[in-house]
ZAMARGU-4260 file (C-alpha; in steps of 0.2 Angstrom, whole numbers, plus 5000, padded with zeros to 4 digits):
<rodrens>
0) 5000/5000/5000 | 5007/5019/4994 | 5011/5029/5009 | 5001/5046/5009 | 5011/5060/5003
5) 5016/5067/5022 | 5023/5051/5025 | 5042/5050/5029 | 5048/5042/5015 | 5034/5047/5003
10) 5043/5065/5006 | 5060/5060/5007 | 5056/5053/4989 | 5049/5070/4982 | 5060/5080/4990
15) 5073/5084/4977 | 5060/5088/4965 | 5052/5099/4980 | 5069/5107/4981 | 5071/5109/4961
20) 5053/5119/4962 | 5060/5131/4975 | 5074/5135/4964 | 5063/5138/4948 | 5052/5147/4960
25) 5064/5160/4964 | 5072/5159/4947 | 5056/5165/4941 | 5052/5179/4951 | 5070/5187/4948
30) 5068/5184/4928 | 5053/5193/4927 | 5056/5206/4939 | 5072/5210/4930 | 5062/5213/4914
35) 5052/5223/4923 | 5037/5216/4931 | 5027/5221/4945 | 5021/5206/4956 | 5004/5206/4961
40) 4992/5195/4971 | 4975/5195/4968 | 4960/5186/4976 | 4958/5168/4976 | 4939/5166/4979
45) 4928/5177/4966 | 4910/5179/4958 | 4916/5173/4941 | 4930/5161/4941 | 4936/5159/4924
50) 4928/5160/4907 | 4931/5144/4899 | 4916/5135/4894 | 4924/5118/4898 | 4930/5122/4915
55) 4922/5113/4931 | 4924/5127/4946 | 4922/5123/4964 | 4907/5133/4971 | 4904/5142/4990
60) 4893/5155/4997 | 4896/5170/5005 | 4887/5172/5022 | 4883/5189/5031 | 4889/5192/5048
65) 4883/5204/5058 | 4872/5211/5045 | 4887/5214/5036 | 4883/5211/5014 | 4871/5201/5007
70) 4872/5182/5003 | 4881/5176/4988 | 4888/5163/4978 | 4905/5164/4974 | 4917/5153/4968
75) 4936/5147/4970 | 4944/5155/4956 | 4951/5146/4939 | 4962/5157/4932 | 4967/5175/4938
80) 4967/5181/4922 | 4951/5193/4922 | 4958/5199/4942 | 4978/5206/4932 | 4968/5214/4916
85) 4959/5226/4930 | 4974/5229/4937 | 4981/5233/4917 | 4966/5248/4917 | 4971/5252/4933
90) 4991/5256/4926 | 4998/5243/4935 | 5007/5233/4921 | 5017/5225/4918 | 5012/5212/4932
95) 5015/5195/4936 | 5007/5183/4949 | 5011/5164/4954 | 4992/5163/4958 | 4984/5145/4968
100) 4971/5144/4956 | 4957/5129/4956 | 4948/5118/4942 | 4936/5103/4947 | 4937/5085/4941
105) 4955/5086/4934 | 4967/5074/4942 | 4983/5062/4935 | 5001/5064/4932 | 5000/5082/4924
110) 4983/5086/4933 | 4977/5093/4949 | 4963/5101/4957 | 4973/5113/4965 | 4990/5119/4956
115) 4999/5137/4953 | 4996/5147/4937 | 5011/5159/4932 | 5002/5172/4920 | 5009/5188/4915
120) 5003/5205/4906 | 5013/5216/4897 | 5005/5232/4887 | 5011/5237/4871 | 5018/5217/4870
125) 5012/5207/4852 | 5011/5188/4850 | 5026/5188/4842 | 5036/5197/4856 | 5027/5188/4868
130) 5034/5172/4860 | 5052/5177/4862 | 5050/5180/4880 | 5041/5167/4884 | 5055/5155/4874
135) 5068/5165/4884 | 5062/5162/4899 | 5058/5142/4896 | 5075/5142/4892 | 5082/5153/4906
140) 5074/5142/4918 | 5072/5121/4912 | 5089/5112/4908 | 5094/5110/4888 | 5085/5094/4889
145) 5067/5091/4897 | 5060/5074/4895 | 5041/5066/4900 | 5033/5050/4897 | 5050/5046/4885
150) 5048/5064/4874 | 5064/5071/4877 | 5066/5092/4870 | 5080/5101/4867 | 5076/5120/4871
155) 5092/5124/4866 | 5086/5122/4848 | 5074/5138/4840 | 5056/5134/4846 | 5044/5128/4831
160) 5031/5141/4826 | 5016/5134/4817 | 4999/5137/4815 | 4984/5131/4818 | 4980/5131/4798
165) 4996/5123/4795 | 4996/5110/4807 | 4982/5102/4800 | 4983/5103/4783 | 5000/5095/4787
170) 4996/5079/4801 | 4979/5078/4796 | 4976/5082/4779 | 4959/5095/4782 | 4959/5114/4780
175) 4952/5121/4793 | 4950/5137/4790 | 4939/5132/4774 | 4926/5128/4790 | 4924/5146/4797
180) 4909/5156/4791 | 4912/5173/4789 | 4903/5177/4805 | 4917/5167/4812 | 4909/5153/4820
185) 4913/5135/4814 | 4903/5125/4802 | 4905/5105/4811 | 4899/5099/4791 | 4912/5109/4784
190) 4927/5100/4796 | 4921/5082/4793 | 4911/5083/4810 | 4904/5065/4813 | 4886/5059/4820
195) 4880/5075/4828 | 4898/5080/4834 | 4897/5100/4835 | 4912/5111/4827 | 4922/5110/4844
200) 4919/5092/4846 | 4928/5088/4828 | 4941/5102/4829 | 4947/5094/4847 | 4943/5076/4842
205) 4956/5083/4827 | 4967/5090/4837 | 4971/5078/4851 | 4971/5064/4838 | 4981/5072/4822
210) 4989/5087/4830 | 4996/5086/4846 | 5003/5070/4846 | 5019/5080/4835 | 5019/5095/4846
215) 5035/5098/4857 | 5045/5082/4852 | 5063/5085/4846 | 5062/5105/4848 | 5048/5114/4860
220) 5033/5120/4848 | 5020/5135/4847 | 5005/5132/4842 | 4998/5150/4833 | 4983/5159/4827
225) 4968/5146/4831 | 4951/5148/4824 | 4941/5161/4825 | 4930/5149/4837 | 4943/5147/4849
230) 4949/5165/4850 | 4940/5164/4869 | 4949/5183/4875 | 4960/5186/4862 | 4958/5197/4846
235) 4954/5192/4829 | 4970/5193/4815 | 4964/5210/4805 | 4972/5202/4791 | 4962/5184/4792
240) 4947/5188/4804 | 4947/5169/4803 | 4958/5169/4816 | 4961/5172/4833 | 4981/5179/4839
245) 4982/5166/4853 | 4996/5152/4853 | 4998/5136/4863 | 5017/5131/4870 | 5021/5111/4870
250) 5039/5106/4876 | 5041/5085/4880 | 5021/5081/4873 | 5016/5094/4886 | 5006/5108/4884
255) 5013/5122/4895 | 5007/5138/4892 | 4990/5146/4883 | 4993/5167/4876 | 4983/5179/4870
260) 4984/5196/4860 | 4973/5202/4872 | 4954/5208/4867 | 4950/5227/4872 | 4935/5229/4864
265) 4919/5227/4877 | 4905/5224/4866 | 4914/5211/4857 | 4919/5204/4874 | 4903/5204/4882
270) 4895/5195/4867 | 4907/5180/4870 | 4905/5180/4889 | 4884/5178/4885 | 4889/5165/4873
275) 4899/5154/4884 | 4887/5157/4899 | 4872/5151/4890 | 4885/5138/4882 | 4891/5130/4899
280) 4873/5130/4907 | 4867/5122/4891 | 4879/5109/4894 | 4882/5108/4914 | 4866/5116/4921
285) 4863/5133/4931 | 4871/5126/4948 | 4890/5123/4938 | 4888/5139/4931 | 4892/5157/4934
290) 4886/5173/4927 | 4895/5185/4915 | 4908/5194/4925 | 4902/5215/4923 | 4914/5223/4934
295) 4927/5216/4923 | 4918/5221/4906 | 4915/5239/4915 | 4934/5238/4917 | 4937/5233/4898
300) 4927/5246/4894 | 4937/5261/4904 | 4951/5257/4893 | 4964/5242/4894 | 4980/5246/4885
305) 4984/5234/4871 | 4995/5220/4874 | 4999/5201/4876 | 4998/5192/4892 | 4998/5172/4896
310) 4995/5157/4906 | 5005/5145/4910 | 5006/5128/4921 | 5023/5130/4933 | 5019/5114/4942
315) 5023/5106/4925 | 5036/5116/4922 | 5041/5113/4937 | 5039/5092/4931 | 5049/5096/4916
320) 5063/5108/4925 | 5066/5095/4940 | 5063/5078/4930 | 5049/5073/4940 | 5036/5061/4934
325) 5019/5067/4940 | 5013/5081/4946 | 5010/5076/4963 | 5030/5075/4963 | 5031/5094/4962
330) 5018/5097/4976 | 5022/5097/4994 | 5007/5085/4999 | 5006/5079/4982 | 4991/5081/4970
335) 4976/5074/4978 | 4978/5075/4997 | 4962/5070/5001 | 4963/5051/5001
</rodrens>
């Protein structure tokens, strides 16, 4: 029988990888204060935790004390991505947070319910530029070689550019760009959707089956310029609004980091929000969903400066930095502690 993870020698095992993540920890924080960045921390539990249809949040309820505000339902956040774009409006930025950030029902060796997000903003930074820094600071920080599950990347070697378009056509034979109406949603027909599969459900059956099984092998990989469908907060390419400026990072088979060049227009904003709302309930029901997050579209609509920001997973960078196998190697009561 496994030890549980406070167990003497269930820690003595995960200590040099627990060391390793201290290291990149601190490693971190200096690399992007020196460029820079402002840390920041912002609140953990929120009205609206994320904004990702997909997402499973974990749900509590404000209760007054001594008559003090009202009842509510708030939520552990996701992601504190909406929490560092007020801070953008506010003139904060460049900022940076290692946020504890929460997602329900994801568990396994590069899963957990609990885990840190590192995301950073910069105004005034495109996709482009965010790429190099973001490839500088892989590199800065992981050994030349990082392996996982018998993937080994050399980051030493100029990370891949490709996208989504590219991709495709190349490991799976479809365009599928030919699938997005001019309105930018996705025609399922159109992408060889099958049964009563919608759009998404073929593009990610697609991607997970064709795609990413080539991502981040011998040399780390950006994944660039997805559909207009999955443009989620970033803006549209004014020079092929069938796509979104957004790119994926996969180093080892992993997929590390999500960007965006980020969405400033409110309206436009606000109408995704409604979508995905209505989207999520449709799929989850009212009681795992949340309502559109107005304080942050009142925010949008003060003014954020234009720029990149992005998110990306440091317990498995930490994995891939240290060597360890599972996430629960890089956390000091391992992944689940809840037996």
């Amino acid at each position: 029988m496994a030890h549980p993870p406070w167990h003497p020698e269930s820690l003595a095992a995960r200590l040099p990888f627990l060391e390793a993540r201290g290291r990149l920890t601190a490693a971190t924080r200096a690399w992007l204060s020196a460029r820079g960045y402002r840390e920041v921390e912002t609140p953990c539990l929120v009205p609206a935790p994320g904004v990702e249809v997909h997402l499973r949040g974990f749900r509590s309820t404000y209760e007054p004390h001594l008559g003090q505000g009202e009842r509510r339902a708030l939520w552990l956040r996701t992601s504190p991505e909406l929490a560092l774009k007020r801070l953008l409006v506010g003139g904060a930025g460049p900022v940076f947070e290692l946020a504890r950030v929460w997602r329900n029902g994801e568990i396994g060796t590069r899963h957990a319910p609990e885990f840190t997000m590192l995301e950073w903003y910069r105004p005034g930074l495109t996709l482009d530029g965010l790429m190099a820094e973001t490839e500088a600071l892989v590199r800065g920080l992981c050994p030349k070689l990082v392996a996982h599950e018998g993937v080994t990347t050399d980051l030493s070697l100029p990370f891949e550019r490709i996208t989504v378009a590219e991709a495709f056509q190349r490991w799976a034979g479809i365009d599928v760009l030919a699938s997005i109406r001019a309105d930018g949603t996705g025609d399922a027909a159109a992408l060889g959707a099958r049964g009563d599969e919608s759009w998404e459900e073929a593009f990610f059956r697609l991607l997970l089956d064709h795609v990413e099984p080539h991502l981040g092998r011998d040399r780390a990989s950006f994944l660039t310029h997805w559909p207009a469908p999955q443009a989620a907060l970033a803006r549209r390419d004014p020079a092929d609004p069938r796509v979104a400026l957004r790119f994926e990072l996969f180093a080892a088979g992993v997929e590390l980091a999500n960007a965006f060049d980020e969405l400033t227009d409110a309206p436009e904003q606000a109408a995704r929000f409604a979508h995905d709302v209505a989207e999520r309930e449709r799929l989850y029901g009212a009681e795992d969903s949340w309502p559109v997050d107005a304080d942050f579209l009142a925010a949008l609509a003060q003014g954020m400066p234009a720029g990149s920001g992005i998110a990306l997973g440091f317990d498995r960078l930490a994995m891939l930095a240290s060597g360890a196998r599972r996430i629960g190697d890089v956390l000091w009561l391992g992944g689940f502690p809840y037996p």
